[in-house]
C-alpha positions as CSV (number, residue, x, y, z in Angstrom):
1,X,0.0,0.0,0.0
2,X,1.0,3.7,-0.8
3,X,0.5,6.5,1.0
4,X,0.3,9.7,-0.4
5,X,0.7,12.7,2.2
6,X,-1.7,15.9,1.5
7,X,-0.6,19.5,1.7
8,X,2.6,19.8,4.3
9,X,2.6,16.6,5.4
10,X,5.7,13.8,4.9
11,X,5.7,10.0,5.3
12,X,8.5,8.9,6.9
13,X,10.3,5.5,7.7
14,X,12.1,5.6,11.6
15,X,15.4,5.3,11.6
16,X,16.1,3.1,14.9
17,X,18.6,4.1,17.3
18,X,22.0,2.1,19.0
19,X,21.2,-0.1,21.6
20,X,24.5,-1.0,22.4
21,X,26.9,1.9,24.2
22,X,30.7,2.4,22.6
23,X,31.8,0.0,25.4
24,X,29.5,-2.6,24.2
25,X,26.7,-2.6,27.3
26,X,23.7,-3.6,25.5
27,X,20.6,-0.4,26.6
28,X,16.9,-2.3,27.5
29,X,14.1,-0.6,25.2
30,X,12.6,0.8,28.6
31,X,15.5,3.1,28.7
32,X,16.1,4.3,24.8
33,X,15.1,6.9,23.5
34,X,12.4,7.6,21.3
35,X,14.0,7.7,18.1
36,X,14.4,11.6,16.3
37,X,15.8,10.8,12.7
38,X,14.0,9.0,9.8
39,X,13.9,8.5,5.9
40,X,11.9,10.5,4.6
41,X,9.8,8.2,1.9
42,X,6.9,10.4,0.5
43,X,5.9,14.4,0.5
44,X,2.7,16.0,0.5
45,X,2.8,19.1,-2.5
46,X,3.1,21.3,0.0
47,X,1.4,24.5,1.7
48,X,-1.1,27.1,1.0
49,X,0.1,30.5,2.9
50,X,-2.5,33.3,3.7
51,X,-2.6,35.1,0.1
52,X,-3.5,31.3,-1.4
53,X,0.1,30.9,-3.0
54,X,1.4,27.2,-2.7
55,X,5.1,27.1,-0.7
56,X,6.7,24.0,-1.7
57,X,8.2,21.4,0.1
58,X,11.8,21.9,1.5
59,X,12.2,18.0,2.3
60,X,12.1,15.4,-0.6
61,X,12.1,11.7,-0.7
62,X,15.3,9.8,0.6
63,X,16.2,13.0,2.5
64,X,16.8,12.0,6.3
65,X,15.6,14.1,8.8
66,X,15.5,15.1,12.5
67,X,12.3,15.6,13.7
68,X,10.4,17.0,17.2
69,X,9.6,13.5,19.0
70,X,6.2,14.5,19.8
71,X,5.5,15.5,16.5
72,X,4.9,11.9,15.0
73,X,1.6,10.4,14.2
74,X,1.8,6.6,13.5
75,X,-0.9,4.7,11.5
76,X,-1.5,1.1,10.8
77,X,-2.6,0.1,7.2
78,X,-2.7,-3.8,6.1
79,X,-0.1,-5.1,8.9
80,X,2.3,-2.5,8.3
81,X,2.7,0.5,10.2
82,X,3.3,4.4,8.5
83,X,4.6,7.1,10.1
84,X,3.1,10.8,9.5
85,X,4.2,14.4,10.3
86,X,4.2,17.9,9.3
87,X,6.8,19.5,7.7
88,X,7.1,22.2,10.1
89,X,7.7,19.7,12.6
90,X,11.2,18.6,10.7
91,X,14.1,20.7,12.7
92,X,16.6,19.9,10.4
93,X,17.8,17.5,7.2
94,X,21.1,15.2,8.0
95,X,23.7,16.0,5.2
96,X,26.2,13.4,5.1
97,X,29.8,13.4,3.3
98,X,29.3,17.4,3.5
């Protein structure tokens, strides 16, 4: 199943987070962090500002983000689960090899 995100809103795939330290102590799942990065997989077209002029989309697909940890909606379509936000909700895009 596809989605596809309306107006500033981006699907996004988590991106899970080290369980083990440097020193190799393994960290339970009761004491991790949420995780704040993710792929970003699919973009809405973007937003409509007050004079009715569409502002486009600053993240794209692949792009991977860091994102408010509250800001995530999660939905559950055929077994599989999808991962929704706003794009105002994205504090910044990861640029690796820069």
């Amino acid at each position: 199943m596809k989605l596809a995100p309306i107006r500033d809103r981006i699907v996004v795939r988590l991106i899970e987070v080290e369980t083990t330290t440097a020193s190799g102590l393994i960290i339970p799942d009761a004491a991790a962090e949420k995780p704040s990065q993710a792929e970003v997989l699919a973009v809405g077209a973007g937003r409509v500002n007050e004079d009715g002029v569409l502002v486009p989309m600053v993240v794209k697909p692949g792009d991977r983000i860091l994102f408010s940890k509250t800001a995530i909606q999660t939905v559950k379509i055929d077994n599989e689960e999808f991962h929704i936000m706003h794009e105002a909700d994205v504090m910044a895009i990861v640029k690796q090899g820069e």
